[in-house]
Structure formats: structure tokens, C-alpha cells
Backbone as a chain_set.jsonl record, in Angstrom:
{"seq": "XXXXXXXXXXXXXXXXXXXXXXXXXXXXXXXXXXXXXXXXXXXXXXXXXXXXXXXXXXXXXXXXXXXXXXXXXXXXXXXXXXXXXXXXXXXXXXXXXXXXXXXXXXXXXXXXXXXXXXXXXXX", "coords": {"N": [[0.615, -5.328, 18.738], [4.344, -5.779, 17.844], [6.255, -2.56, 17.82], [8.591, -2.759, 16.409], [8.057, -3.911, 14.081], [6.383, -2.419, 12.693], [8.491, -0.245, 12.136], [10.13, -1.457, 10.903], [8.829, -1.528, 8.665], [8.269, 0.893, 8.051], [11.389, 1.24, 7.36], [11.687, 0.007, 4.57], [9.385, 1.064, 3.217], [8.387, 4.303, 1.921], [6.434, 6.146, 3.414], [3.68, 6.385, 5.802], [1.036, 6.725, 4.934], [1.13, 5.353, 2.621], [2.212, 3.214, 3.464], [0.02, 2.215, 5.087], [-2.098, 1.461, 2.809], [-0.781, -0.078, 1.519], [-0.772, -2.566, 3.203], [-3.398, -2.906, 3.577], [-3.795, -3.887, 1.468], [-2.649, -5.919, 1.251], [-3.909, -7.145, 3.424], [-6.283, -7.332, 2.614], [-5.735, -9.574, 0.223], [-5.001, -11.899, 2.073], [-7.355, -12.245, 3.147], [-9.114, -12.755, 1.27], [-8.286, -15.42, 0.639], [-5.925, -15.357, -1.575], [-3.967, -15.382, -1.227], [-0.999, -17.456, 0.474], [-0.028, -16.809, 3.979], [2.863, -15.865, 5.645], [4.757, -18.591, 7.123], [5.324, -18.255, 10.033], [4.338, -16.051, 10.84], [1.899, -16.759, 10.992], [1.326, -19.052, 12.228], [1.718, -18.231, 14.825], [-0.916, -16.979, 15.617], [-1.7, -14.895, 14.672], [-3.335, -11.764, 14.076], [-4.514, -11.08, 10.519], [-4.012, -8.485, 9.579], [-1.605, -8.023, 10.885], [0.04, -9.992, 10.014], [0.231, -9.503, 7.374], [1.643, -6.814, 7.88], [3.819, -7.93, 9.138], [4.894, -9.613, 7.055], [5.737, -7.402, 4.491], [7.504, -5.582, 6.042], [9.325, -7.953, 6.336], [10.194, -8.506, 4.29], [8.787, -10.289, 2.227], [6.919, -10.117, 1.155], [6.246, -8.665, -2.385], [6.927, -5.161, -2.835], [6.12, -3.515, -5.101], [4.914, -5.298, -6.217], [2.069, -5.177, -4.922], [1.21, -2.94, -4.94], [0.336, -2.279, -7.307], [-1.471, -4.291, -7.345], [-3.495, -3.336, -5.812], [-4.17, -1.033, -7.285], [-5.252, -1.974, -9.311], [-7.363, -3.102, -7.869], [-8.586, -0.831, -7.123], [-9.341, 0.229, -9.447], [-11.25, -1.408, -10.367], [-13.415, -1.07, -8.708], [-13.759, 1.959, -8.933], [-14.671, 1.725, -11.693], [-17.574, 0.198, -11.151], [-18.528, 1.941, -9.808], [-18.944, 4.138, -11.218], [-21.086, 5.503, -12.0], [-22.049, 6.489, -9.455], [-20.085, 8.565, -8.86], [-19.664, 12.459, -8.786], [-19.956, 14.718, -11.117], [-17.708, 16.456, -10.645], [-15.82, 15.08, -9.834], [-14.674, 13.306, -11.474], [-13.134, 14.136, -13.125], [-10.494, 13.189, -11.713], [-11.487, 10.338, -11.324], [-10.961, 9.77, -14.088], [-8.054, 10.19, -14.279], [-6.999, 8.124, -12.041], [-7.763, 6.015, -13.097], [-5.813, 5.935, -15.892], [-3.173, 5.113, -14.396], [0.187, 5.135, -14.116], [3.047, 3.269, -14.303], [5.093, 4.796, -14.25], [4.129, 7.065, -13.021], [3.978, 6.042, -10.355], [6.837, 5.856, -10.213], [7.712, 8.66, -10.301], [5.932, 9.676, -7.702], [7.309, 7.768, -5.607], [9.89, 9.228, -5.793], [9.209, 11.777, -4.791], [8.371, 11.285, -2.813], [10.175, 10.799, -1.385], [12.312, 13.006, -1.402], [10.518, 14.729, -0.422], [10.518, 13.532, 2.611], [13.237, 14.036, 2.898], [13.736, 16.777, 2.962], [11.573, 17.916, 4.777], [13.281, 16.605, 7.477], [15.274, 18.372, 7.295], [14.061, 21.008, 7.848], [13.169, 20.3, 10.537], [15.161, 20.183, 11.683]], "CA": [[1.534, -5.468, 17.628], [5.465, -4.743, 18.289], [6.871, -1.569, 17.52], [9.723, -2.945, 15.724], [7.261, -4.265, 12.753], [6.243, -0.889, 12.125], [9.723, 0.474, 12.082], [10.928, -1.849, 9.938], [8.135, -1.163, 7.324], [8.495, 2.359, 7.715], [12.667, 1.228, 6.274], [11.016, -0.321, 3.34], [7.995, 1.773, 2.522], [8.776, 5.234, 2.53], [5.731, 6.831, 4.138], [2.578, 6.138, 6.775], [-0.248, 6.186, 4.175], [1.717, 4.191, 1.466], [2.071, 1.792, 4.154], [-1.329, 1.736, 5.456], [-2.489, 1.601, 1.793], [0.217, -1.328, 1.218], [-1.166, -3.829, 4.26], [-4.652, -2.814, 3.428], [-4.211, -4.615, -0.095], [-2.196, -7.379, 1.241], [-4.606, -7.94, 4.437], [-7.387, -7.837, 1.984], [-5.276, -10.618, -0.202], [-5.195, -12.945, 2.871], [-8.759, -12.364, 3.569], [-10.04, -13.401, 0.367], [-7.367, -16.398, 0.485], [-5.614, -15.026, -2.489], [-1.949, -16.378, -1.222], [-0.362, -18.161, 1.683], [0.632, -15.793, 4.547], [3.97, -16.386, 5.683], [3.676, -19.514, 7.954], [6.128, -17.725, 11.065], [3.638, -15.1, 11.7], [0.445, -17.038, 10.886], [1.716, -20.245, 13.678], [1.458, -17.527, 16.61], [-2.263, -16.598, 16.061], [-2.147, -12.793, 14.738], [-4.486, -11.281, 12.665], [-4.369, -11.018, 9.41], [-3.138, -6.851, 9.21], [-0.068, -7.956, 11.426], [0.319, -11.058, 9.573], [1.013, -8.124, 6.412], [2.84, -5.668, 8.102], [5.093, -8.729, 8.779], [5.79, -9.9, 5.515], [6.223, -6.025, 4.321], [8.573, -5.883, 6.814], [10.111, -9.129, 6.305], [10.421, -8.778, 2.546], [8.273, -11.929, 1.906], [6.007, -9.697, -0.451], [6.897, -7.347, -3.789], [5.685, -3.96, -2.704], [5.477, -3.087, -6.348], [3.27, -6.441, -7.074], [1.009, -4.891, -3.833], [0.673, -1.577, -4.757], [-0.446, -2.946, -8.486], [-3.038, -5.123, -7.053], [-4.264, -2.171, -5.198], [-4.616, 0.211, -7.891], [-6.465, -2.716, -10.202], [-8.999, -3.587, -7.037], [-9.004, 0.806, -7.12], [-10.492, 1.031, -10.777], [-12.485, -2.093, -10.813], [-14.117, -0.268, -7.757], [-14.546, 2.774, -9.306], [-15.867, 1.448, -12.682], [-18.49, -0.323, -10.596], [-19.234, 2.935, -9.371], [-18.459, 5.456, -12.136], [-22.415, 5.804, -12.292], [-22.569, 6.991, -8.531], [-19.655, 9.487, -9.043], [-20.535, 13.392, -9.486], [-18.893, 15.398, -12.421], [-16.472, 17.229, -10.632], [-14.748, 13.583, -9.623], [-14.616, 12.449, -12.752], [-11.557, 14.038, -13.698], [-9.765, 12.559, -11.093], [-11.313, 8.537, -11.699], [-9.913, 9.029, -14.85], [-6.738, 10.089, -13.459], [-6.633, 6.963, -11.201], [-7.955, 4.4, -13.941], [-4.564, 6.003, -16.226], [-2.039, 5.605, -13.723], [0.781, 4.39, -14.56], [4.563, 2.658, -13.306], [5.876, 6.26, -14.592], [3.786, 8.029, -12.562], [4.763, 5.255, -9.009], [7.701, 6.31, -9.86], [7.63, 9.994, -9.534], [5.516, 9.196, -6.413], [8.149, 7.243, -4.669], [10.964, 9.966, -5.607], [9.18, 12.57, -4.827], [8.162, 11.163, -1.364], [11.722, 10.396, -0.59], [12.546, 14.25, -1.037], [9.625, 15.342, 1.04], [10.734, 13.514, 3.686], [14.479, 14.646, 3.642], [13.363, 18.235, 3.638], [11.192, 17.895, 6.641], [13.93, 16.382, 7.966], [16.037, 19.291, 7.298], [13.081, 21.88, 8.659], [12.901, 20.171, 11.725], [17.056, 20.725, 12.528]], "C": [[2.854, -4.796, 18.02], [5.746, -3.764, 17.714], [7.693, -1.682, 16.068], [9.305, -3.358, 14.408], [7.35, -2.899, 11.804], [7.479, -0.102, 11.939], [9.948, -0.338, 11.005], [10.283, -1.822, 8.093], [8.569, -0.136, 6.725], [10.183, 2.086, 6.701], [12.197, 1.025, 4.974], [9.853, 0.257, 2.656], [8.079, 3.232, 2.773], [7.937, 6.209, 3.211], [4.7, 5.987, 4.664], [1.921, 5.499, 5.706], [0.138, 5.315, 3.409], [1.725, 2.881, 2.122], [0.861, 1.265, 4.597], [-2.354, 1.278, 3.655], [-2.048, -0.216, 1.057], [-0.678, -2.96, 1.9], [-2.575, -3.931, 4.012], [-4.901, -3.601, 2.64], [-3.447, -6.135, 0.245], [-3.538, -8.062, 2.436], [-5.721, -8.466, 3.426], [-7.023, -9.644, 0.759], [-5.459, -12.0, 0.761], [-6.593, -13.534, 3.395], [-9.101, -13.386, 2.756], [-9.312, -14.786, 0.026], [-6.53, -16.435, -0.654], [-4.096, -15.798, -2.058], [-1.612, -16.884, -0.091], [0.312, -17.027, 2.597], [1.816, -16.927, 5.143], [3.294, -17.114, 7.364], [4.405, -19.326, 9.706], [5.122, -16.902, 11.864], [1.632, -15.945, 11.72], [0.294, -18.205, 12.326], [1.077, -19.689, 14.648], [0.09, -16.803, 16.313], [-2.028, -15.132, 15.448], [-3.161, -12.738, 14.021], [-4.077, -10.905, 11.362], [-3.438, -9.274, 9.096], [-1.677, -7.175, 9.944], [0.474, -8.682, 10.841], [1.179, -10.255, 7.876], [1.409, -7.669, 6.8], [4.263, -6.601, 8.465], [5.538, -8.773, 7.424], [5.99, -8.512, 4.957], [7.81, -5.77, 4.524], [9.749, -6.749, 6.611], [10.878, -9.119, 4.672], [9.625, -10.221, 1.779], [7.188, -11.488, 0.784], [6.657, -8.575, -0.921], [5.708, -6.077, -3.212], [4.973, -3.592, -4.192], [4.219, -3.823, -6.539], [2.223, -5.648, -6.554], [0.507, -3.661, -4.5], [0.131, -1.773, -6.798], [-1.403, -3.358, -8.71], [-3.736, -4.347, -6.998], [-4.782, -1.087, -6.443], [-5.581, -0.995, -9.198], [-7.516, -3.085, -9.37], [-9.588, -1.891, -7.165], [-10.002, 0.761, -8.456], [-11.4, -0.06, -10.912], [-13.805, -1.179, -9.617], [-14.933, 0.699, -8.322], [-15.187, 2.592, -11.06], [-16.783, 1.075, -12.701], [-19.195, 1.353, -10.229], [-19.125, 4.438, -9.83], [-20.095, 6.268, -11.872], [-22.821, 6.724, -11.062], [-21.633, 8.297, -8.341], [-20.333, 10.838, -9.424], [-19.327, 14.176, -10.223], [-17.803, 16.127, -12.329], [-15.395, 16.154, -10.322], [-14.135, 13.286, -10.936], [-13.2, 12.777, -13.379], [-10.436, 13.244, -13.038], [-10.156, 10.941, -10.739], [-10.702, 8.474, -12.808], [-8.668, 9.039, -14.758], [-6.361, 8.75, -12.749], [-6.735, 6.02, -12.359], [-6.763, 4.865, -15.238], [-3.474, 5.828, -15.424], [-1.347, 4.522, -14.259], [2.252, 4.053, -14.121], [4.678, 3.851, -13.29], [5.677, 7.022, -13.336], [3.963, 7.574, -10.933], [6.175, 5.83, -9.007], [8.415, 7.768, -9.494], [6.935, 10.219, -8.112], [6.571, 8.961, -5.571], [9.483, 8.505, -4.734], [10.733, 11.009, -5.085], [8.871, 12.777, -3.083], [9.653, 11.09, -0.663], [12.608, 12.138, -0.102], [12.281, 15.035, -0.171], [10.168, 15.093, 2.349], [11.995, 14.394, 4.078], [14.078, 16.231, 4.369], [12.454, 18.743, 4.639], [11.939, 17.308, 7.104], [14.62, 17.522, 8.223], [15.528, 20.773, 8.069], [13.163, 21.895, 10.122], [14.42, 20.133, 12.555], [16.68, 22.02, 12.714]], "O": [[2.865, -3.637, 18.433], [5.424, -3.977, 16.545], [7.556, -1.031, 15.032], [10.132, -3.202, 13.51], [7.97, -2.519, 10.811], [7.221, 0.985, 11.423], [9.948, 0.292, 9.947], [10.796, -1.971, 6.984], [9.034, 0.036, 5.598], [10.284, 2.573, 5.575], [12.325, 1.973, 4.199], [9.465, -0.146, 1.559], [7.83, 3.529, 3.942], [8.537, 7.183, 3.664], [4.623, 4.862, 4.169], [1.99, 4.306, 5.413], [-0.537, 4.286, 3.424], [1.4, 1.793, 1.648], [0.603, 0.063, 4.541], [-3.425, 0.691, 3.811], [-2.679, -1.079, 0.446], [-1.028, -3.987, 1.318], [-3.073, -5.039, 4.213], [-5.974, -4.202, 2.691], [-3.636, -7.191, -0.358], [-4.008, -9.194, 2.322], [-6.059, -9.646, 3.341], [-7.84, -10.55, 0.592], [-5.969, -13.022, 0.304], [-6.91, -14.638, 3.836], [-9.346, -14.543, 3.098], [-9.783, -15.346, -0.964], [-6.237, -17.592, -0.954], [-3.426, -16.628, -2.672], [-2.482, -16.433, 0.654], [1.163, -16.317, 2.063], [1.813, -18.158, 5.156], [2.414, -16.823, 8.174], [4.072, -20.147, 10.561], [4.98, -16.928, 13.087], [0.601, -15.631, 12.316], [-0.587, -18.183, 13.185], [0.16, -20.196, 15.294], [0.034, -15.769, 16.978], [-2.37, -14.223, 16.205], [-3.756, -13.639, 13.429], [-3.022, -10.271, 11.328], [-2.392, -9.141, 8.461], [-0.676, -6.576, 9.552], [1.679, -8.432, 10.817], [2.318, -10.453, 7.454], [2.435, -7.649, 6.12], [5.417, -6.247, 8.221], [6.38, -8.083, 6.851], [7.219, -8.533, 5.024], [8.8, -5.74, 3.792], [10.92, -6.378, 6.693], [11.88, -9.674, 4.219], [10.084, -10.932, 0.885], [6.726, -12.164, -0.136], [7.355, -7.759, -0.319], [4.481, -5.996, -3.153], [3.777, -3.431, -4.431], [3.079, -3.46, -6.83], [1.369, -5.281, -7.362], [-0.708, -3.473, -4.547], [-0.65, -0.901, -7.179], [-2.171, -3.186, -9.657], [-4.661, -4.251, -7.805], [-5.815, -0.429, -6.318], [-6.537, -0.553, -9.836], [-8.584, -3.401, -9.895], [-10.792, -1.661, -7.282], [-11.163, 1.169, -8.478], [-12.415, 0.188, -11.564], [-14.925, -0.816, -9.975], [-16.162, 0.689, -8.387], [-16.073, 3.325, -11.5], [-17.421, 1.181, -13.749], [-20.356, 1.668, -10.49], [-19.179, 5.491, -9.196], [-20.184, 7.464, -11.593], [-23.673, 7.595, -11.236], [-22.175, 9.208, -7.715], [-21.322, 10.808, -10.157], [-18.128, 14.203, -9.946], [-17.051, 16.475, -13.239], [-14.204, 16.367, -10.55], [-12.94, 13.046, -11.108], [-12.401, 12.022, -13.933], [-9.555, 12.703, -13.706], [-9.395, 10.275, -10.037], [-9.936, 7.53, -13.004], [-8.024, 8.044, -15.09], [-5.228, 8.34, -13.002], [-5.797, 5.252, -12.574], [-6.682, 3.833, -15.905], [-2.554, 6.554, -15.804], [-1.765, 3.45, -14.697], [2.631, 4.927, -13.341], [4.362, 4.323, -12.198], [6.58, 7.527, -12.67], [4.09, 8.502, -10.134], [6.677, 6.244, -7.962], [9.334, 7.98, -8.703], [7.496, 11.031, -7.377], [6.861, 9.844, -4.763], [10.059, 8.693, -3.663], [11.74, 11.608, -4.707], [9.007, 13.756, -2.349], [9.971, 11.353, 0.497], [13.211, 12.43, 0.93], [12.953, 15.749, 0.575], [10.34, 15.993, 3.172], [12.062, 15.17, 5.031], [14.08, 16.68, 5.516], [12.57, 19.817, 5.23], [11.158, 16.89, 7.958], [14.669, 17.834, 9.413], [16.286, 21.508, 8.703], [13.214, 22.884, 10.853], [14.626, 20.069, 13.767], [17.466, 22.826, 13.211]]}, "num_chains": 1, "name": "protein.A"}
């Protein structure tokens, strides 16, 4: 996979895990045939995770929509498996099955800070 993919995510997604988190929910979209991958990167044979970190990259998918999907495949998950949870979790599935734009958006601002100031650490 080139380099330059991953760079150009990293412009658009402002951290690692968010991104690995991001492609995870779109690869899984392409898996289950949920949408058309873009038909540039699908022509030349890749696999399906490069085939997402393109469009990411490319802008050909809404991160918001993605990271939406992801947190509704998250609680159907864990309401399937509330039963196998143990009691000290529990505060934190219901934490996940409330989340809300509000709280994406303190997320994303708060990651954007983090980074500067490890930026600023590492001068």
C-alpha cells in the first residue's frame, strides 16, 4: 500500500486510531456489499482496507456518515452482548450506547489540541 494514502488520510482524519477505526467500518461496509467502492481503486485489484483508506483519502466517503455507522454496528454489538459483560463495564456500554454528535465533537477538538501540543513538546 503507498505511503502517500496514509498521509493523505492522516490530512483528513486527525489521528492513527480514528483512522484505523474509520477504514475498519468502511472495509467492513464493502465486505458486506453495503455500497459501491470507488471504481479507480477497485479496477487495479486491491483489497478491500486499501480500497477504504483510498476513498478516506480521496474524499469519496463522509467521515462523519463512517464514524456513525461505526458507533451503531458498536451498540448493536454490545446489546447482543450486554448479557456477557461484567458489572464494572457496564458503566462504560452505557456510555458508548449514549454517545452523542456533541460528544464527536469534543473528541475531534480535543484531538486537534493534543496533537498541536505534542507538537510543541517535541520542539
Amino acid at each position: 500500500m503507498p505511503e502517500f494514502i496514509v498521509e493523505k488520510c492522516i490530512e483528513r482524519v486527525d489521528n492513527h486510531f480514528k483512522l484505523a477505526l474509520l477504514a475498519s467500518q468502511r472495509t467492513h461496509d464493502l465486505n458486506t456489499g453495503a455500497s459501491n467502492p470507488a471504481q479507480v481503486v477497485k479496477s487495479k485489484g486491491h483489497k478491500n482496507v486499501v480500497v477504504a483508506l483510498y476513498e478516506i483519502a480521496e474524499k469519496k466517503v463522509c467521515v462523519h456518515e463512517l464514524f456513525n455507522l461505526l458507533i451503531g454496528r458498536c451498540k448493536e454489538y454490545m446489546k447482543g452482548n450486554a448479557g456477557n459483560t461484567c458489572n464494572s463495564s457496564k458503566g462504560k456500554l452505557q456510555e458508548l450506547l449514549n454517545f452523542s454528535k456533541e460528544k464527536l465533537q469534543g473528541i475531534q477538538s480535543s484531538g486537534t489540541d493534543a496533537q498541536s501540543s505534542h507538537k510543541e513538546e517535541s520542539l
